[in-house]
Structure formats: structure tokens, C-alpha cells
C-alpha positions as CSV (number, residue, x, y, z in Angstrom):
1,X,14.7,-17.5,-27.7
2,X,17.8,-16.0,-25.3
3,X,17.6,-15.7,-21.9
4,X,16.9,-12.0,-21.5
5,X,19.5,-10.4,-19.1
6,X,18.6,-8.5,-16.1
7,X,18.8,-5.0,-18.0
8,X,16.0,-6.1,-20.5
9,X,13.7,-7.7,-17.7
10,X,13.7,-4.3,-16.3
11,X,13.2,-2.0,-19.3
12,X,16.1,-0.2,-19.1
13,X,18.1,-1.3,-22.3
14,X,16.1,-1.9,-25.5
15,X,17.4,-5.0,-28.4
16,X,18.7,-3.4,-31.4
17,X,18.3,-5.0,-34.8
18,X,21.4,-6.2,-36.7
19,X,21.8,-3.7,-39.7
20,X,20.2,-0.5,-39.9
21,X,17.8,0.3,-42.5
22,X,16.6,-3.3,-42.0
23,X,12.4,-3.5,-41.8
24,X,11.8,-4.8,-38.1
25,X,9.9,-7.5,-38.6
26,X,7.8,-9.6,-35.7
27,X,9.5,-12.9,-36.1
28,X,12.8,-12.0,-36.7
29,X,14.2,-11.5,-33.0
30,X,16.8,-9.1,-31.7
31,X,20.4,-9.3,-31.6
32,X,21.3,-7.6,-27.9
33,X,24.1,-4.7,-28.8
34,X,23.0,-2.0,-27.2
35,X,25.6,-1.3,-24.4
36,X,29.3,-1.4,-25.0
37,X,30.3,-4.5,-23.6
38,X,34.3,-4.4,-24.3
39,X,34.0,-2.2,-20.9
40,X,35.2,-4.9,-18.0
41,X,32.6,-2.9,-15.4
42,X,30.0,-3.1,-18.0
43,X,30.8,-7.0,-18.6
44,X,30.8,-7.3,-14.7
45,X,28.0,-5.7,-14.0
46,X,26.1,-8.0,-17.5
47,X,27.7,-11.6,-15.9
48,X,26.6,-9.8,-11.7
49,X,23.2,-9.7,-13.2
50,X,22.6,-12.9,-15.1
51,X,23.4,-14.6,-12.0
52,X,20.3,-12.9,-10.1
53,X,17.3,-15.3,-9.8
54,X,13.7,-14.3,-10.2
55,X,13.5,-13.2,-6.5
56,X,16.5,-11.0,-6.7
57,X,15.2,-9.5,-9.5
58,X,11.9,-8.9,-8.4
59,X,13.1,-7.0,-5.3
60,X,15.4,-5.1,-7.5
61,X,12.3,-4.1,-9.8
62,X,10.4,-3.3,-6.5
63,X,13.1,-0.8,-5.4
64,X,12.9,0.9,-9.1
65,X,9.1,0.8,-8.4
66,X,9.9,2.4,-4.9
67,X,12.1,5.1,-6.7
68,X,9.7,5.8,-9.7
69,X,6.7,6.5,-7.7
70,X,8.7,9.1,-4.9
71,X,9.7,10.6,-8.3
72,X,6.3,11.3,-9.6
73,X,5.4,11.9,-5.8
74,X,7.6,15.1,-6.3
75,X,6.9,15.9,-9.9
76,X,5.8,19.5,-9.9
77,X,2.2,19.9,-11.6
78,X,2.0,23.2,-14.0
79,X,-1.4,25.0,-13.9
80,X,-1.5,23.5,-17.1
81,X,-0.9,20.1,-16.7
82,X,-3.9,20.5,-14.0
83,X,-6.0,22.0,-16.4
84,X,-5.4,19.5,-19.2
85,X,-5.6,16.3,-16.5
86,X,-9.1,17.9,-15.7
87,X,-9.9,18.7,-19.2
88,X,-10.8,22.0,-18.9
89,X,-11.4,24.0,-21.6
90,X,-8.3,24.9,-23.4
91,X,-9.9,27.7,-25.7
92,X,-9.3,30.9,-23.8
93,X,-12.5,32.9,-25.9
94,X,-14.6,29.9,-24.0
95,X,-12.8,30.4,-20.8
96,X,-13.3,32.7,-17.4
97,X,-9.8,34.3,-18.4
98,X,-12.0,35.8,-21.6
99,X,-13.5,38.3,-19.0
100,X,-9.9,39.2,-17.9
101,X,-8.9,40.2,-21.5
102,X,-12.0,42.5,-21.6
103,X,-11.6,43.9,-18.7
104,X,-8.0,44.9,-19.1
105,X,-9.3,46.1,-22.7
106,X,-11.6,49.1,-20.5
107,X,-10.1,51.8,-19.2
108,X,-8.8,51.9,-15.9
109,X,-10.4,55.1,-14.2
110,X,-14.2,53.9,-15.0
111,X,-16.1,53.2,-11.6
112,X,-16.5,49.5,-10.6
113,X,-20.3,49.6,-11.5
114,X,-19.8,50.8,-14.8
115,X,-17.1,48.8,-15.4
116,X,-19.0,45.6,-15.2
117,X,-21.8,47.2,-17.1
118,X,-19.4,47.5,-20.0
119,X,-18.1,43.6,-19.6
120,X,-21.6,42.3,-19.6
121,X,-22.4,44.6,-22.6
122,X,-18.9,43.1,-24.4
123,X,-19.7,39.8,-23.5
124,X,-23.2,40.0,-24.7
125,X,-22.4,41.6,-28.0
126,X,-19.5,38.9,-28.5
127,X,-21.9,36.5,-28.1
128,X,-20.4,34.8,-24.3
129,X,-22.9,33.8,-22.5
130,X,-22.1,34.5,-18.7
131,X,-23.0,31.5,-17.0
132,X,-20.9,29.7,-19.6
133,X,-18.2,31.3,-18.4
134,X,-18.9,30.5,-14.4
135,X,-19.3,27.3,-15.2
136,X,-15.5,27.2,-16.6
137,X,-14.4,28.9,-13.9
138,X,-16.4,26.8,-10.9
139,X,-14.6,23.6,-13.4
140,X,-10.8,25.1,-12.6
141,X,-11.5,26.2,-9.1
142,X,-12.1,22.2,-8.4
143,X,-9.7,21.0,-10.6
144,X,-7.0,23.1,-9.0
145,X,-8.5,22.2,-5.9
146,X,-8.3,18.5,-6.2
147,X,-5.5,18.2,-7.2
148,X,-4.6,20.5,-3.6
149,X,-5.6,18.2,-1.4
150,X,-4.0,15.3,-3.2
151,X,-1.1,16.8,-2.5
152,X,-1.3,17.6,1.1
153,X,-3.0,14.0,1.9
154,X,0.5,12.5,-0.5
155,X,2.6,14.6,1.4
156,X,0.9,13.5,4.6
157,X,1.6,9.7,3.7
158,X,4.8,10.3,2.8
159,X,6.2,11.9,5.8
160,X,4.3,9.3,8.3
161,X,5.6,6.7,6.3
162,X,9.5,8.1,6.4
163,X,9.1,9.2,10.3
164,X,8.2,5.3,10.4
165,X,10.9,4.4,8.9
166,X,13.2,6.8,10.7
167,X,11.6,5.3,14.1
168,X,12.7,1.7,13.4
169,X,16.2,2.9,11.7
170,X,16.9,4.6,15.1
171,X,16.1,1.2,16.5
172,X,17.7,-0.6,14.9
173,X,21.1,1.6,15.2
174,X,20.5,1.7,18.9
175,X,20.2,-2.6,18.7
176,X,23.6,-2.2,17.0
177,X,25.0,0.3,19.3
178,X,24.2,-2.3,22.2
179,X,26.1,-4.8,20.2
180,X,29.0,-2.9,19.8
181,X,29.5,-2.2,23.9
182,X,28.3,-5.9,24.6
183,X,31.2,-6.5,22.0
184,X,34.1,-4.0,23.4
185,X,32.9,-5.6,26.7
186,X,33.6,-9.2,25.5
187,X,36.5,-7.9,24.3
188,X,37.9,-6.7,27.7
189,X,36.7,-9.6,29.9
190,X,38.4,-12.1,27.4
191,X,42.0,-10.1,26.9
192,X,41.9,-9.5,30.6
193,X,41.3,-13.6,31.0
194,X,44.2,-14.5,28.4
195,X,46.8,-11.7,29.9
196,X,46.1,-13.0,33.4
197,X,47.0,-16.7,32.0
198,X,50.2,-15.5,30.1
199,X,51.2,-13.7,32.8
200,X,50.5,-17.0,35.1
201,X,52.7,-18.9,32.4
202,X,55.5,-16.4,32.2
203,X,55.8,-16.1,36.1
204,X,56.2,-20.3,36.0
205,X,59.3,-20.3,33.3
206,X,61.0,-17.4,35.0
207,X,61.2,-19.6,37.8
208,X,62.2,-22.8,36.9
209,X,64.8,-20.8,34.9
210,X,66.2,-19.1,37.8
């Protein structure tokens, strides 16, 4: 079997099969075509990344992994996607938003009492019991909840992590700050050492050839 290249270990290029309208078939293994490789950068990049040994390659992976997860991090949840993650009901005559669509079915001048009246009399006569419908709703409420504090305890780990981060960048740029003057400083002692001895030099030949 090749030697898988660098773009297969890390799932980002898939084997395509000699012909097409071929039957895959389990022991038959894959002829590797699926990038353009008359492209020099492309063929670069290919030969760059057969070089890389199994430690290279496993930092690179854990960099993708690094960049993956901040990704779903930051992947915005719908109220849906909540709901089905929870699995809530998904049948709104089974569901506290049932009681919405009556209610919005009554008239809007009836007093509060008697509105209720008439959505407990709906409900009963449509057969939806009450406490069923509580019980959905007590089921989103923590649903949409947990998924609430998930995100502010994520969000939470996140920013200490990336204020740690920041806190040893900044020291590490200060280290290399240091350097530099220690450098420029270096720099000036040992010109002003070699321009004093040129100079030394240049005073002895102009006198001998006076």
C-alpha cells in the first residue's frame, strides 16, 4: 500500500477511483488524483509535506484540532438546534406553543380571567391535557437553560485561557525587547572599540608617511 501523504493523514483530501462508473470495491485501493498537481505550489507544497515526520504531523493535526474546536466554540446554536439536541418535542399540537396558537385564536378585548377560562375549555375539548403541556414547557426552559450556562462557563475558559496566553506573549516580547537593546548596546561598545583601533592605526601610517 502507498505511503499516504500528509493531506490524506489529515482528512482533508479524499482518493478517487481510476474511472468513473467503476463499483468501489474494498480491495481494490485508490489511485491519489484528487488535487491538480501540474500546479508547481501544489507540487511544493505535496513534496514540503511528505517530508514531515510523525511528530510534525501530529502537531500540525493538533493545531487543526486547536482550530476546529474554537470553531464549534463560536458556532451559533438556533433555538432549534437546542430543542432538537434536547429532544424536545418537535410536534407543536404537543407542545407549550399550542396554548399560544389558541390564545392568539380568542379575541383580544376578553378580560384576562375569561380569557384563560376559554383556553382551558379549548384545550380540554381538544383533548390537551394541561400538565402535558407544562411539562414541555419546564423541558425547554432547562434545555435552553443549559445550554446558557455552557456558554458563559465556555466563554469564561476561553477568555482566561487567551488572557494567559496574552500574559506570557507580552513576556515574551518584552524578553525580546531586552534583547534587542542588549543587542544595539553590543553594537555600540564594539564599533566604538573597532573605530578607536582604526583610528589608532590610521594616526601610525600618517606618520611614518610624513
Amino acid at each position: 500500500m502507498a505511503k499516504k501523504n500528509i493531506f490524506e493523514k489529515l482528512g482533508l483530501v479524499e482518493a478517487e477511483y481510476a474511472e468513473e462508473g467503476m463499483e468501489k470495491e474494498v480491495a481494490e485501493e485508490p489511485v491519489e488524483a484528487v488535487v491538480p498537481m501540474e500546479d508547481p505550489v501544489i507540487q511544493n507544497l505535496a513534496k514540503d509535506a511528505e517530508d514531515l515526520n510523525d511528530e510534525e504531523v501530529k502537531e500540525i493535526e493538533g493545531k487543526l484540532d486547536v482550530l476546529i474546536g474554537a470553531y464549534e466554540k463560536n458556532k451559533l446554536l438556533t433555538i432549534e438546534d437546542i430543542y432538537r439536541n434536547a429532544r424536545v418535542e418537535s410536534d407543536v399540537k404537543k407542545s407549550i406553543f399550542m396554548a399560544d396558537v389558541f390564545l392568539k385564536a380568542l379575541p383580544e378585548n376578553l378580560p384576562l380571567d375569561v380569557k384563560k377560562e376559554s383556553l382551558l375549555n379549548i384545550m380540554n375539548v381538544s383533548n390537551i391535557p394541561v400538565d402535558s403541556l407544562l411539562s414541555d414547557a419546564y423541558q425547554r426552559i432547562d434545555a435552553l437553560n443549559t445550554v446558557l450556562e455552557n456558554t458563559v462557563q465556555t466563554t469564561q475558559s476561553v477568555i482566561e485561557s487567551n488572557e494567559s496566553s496574552i500574559r506570557e506573549l507580552e513576556r515574551r516580547i518584552q524578553e525580546l525587547r531586552n534583547v534587542n537593546d542588549e543587542r544595539r548596546k553590543f553594537e555600540e561598545d564594539q564599533n566604538t572599540l573597532i573605530e578607536y583601533e582604526v583610528q589608532k592605526i590610521i594616526g601610525i601610517v600618517d606618520y611614518i608617511k610624513q
